[in-house]
C-alpha positions as MATLAB code, in Angstrom:
seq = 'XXXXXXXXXXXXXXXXXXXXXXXXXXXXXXXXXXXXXXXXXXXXXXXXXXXXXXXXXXXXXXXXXXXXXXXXXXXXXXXXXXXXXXXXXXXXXXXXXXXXXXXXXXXXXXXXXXXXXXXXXXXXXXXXXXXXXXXXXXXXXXXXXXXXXXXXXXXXXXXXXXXXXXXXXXXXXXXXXXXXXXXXXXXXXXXXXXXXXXXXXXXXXXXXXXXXXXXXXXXXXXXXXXXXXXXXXXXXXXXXXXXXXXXXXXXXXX';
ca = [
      -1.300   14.300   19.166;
       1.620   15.238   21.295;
       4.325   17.682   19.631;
       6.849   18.392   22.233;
       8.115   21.405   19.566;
       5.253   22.948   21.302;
       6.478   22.408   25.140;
      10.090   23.485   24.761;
       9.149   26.704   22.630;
       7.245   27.340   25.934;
       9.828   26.435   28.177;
      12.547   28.760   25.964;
       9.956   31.935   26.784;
      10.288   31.529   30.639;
      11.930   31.353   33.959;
      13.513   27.704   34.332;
      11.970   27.996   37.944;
       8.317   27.854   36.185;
       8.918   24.394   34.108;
       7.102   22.168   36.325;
       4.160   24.082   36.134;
       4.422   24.377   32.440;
       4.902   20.612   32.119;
       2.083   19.520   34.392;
      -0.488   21.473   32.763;
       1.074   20.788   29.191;
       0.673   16.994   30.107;
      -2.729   17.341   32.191;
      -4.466   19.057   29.272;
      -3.147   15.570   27.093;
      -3.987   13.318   29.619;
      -7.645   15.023   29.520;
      -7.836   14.740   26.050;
      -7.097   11.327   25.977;
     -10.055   10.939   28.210;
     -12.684   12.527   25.876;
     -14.310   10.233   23.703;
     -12.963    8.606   20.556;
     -13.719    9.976   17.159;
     -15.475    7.066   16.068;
     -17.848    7.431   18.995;
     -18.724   11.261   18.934;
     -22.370   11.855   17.375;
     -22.689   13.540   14.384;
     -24.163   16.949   16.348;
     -20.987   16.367   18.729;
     -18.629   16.132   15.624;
     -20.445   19.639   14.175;
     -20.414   21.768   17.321;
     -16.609   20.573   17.916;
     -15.008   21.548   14.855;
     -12.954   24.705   14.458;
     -10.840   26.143   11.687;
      -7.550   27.061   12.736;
      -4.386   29.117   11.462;
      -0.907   28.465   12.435;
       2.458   28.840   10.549;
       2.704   26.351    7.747;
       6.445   24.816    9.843;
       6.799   20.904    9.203;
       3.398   20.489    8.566;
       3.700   17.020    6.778;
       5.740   15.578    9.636;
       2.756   16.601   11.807;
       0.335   14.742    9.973;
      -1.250   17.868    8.083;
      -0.872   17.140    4.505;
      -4.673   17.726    4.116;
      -4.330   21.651    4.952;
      -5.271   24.436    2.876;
      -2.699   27.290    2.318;
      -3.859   30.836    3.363;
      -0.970   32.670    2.948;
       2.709   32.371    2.436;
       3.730   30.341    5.646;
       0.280   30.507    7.077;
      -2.207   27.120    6.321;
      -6.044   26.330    7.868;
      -6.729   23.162    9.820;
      -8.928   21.342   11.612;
      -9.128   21.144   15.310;
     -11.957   19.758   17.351;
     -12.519   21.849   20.754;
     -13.890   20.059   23.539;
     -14.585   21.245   27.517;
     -11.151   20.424   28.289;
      -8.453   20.589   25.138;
      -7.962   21.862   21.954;
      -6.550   18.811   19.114;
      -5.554   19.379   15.554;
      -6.781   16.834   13.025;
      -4.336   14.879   11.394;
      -4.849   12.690    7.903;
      -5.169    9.759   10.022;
      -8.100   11.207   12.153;
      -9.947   12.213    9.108;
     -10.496    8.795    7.335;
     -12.548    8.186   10.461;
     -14.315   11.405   10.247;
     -18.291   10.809    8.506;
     -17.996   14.083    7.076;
     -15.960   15.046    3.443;
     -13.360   17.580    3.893;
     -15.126   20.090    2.054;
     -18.026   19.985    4.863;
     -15.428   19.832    7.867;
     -13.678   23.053    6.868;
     -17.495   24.867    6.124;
     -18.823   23.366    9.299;
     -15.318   24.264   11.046;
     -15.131   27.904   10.006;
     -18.623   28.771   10.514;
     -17.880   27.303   14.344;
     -14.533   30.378   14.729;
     -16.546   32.938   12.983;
     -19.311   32.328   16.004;
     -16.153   32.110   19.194;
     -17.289   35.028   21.056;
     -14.275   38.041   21.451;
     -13.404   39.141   25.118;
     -11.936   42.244   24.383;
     -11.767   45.029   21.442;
      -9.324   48.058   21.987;
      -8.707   50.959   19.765;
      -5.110   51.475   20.064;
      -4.502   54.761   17.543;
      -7.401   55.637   15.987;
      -6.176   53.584   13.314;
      -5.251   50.299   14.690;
      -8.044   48.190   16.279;
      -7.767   44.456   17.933;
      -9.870   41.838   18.530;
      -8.549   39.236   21.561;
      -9.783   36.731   23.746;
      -8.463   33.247   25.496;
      -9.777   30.978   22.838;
      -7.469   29.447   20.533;
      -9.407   30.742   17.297;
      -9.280   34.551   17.415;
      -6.666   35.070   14.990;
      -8.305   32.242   12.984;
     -11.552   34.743   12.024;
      -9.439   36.344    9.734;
      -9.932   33.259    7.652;
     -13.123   34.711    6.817;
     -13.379   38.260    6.450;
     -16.755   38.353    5.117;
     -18.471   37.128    8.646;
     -15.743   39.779   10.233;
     -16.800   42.560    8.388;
     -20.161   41.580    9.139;
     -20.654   41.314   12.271;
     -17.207   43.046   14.521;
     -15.065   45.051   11.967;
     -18.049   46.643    9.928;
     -18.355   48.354    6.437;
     -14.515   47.868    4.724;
     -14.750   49.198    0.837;
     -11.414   49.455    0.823;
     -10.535   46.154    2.127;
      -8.671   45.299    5.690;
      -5.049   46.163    6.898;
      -4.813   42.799    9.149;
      -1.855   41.109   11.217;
      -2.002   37.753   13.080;
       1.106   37.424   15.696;
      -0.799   34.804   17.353;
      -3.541   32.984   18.300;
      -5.304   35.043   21.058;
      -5.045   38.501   18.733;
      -5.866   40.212   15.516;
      -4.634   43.208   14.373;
      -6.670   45.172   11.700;
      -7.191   48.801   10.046;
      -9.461   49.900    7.303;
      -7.266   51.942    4.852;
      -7.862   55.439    3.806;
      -7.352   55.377   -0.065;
      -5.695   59.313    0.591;
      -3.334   58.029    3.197;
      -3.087   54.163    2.987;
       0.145   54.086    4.106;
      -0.969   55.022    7.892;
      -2.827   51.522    7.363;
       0.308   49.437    6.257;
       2.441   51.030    8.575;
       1.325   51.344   11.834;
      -0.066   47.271   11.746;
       3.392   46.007   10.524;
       5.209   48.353   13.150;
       2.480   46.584   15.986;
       2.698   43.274   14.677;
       6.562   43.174   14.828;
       6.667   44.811   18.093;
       4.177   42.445   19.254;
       6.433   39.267   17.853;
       9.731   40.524   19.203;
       8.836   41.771   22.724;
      10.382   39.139   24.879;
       7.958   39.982   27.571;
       4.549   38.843   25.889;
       4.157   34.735   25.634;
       3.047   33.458   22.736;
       0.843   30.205   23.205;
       1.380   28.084   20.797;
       4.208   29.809   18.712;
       3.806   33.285   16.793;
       1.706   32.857   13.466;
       3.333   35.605   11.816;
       5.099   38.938   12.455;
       3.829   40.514    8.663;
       0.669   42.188    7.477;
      -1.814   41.326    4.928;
      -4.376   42.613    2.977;
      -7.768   41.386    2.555;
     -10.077   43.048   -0.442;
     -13.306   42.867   -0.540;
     -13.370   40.540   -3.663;
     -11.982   38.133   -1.239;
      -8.408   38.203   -2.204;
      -6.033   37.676    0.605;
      -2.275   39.152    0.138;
       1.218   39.725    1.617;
       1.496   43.368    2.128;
       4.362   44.247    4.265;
       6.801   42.834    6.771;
      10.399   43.686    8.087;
      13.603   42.755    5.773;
      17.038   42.822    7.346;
      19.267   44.239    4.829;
      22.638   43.316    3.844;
      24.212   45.274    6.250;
      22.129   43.206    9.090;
      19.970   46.747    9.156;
      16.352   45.768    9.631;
      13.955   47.733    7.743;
      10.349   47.852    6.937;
       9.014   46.438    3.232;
       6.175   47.159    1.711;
       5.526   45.342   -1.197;
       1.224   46.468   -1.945;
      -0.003   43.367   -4.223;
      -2.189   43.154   -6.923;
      -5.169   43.728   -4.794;
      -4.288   46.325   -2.787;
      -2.953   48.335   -5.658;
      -6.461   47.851   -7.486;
      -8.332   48.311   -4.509;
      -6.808   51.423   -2.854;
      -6.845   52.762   -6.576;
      -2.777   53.573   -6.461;
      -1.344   55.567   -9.283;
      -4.684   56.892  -10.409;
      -4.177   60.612  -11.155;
];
């Protein structure tokens, strides 16, 4: 499906001089999509190795046809996509009553298929702050499932994950310190903002979110902080550790 939101939040980012490259690409990646095969004709292995879980901010979703979407976090859903050689399409309600498979299945199939897209790069920026980025659409999307990150490219987390998704190409994440977990919160909301409001970096696609989160190892996934803009149109930082975090990270035990 075509959402020309998309295209002129693209356009806004740069250089009027650069729209006719933007547009011919934007429009040759449809036009290849519309020559990949209907859904109704892909096999059942083609339908499985396609499918991808994907999160983007939760804006207009039921105009866009994603009404079937499960919520993440505040302002942040998963959806389906199917990734092909050439384009990258997000499943509407309509394209799943052709689908064989039950939702349940597409999203298990679908997130096992992001945990698996391979990373192209891993920097330590701080000694606290570490990211995980690459050109594929999904990379923020592994944070839907911390378990298979922890597992395989974060490693041991007791004390649960610091994360930030700004957008699709990058994750943000730190494993708090329960002595000094505010170095955690911190420094990922200060990146994540920075990385949201620098005019200078594009953002595919739209930023996810500018906040941090928390993920505990029971599997709980939380707002933790963000920046507020006070009522004197000061911006300041918030952190607001949830229910999770507090247990977790063991705050206010003497």
């Amino acid at each position: 499906m075509f959402y020309p939101h998309n295209l002129i939040e693209q356009a806004r980012a740069i250089n009027h001089r650069e729209w006719p490259e933007l547009v011919e690409s934007y429009v040759g990646s449809h036009l290849a999509l519309l020559a990949e095969p209907d859904l109704e004709d892909l096999s059942d292995a083609d339908l499985r190795r396609q499918l991808r879980v994907r999160l983007i901010a939760a804006d207009d979703q039921d105009e866009q046809g994603l009404a079937y979407a499960r919520p993440f976090l505040p302002g942040i859903i998963r959806v389906l996509c199917l990734e092909t050689r050439t384009a990258v399409s997000t499943l509407t309600v309509d394209s799943l009553a052709r689908l064989p498979l039950g939702l349940d299945e597409l999203y298990e199939q679908g997130q096992a298929n992001t945990d698996a897209v391979p990373v192209d790069h891993r920097e330590d920026l701080d000694g606290i702050v570490r990211t995980l980025e690459g050109e594929s659409f999904f990379i923020a999307s592994k944070a839907a499932n911390f378990p298979a990150l922890t597992s395989t490219l974060i490693g041991p987390a007791p004390f649960g994950v610091v994360f930030a998704i700004p957008n699709r190409h990058l994750l943000l994440y730190s494993t708090p310190d329960p002595n000094d977990w505010m170095e955690s919160a911190v420094a990922v909301t200060e990146i994540a903002a920075g990385v949201c409001a620098d005019e200078e970096l594009d953002h595919p696609g739209g930023v996810i979110s500018p906040d941090s989160f928390y993920w505990a190892p029971d599997g709980t996934v939380e707002p933790l902080a963000g920046n507020v803009v006070e009522a004197s149109g000061e911006q300041t930082m918030a952190i607001r550790p949830g229910v999770a975090f507090t247990r977790t990270l063991r705050l206010g035990d003497s």
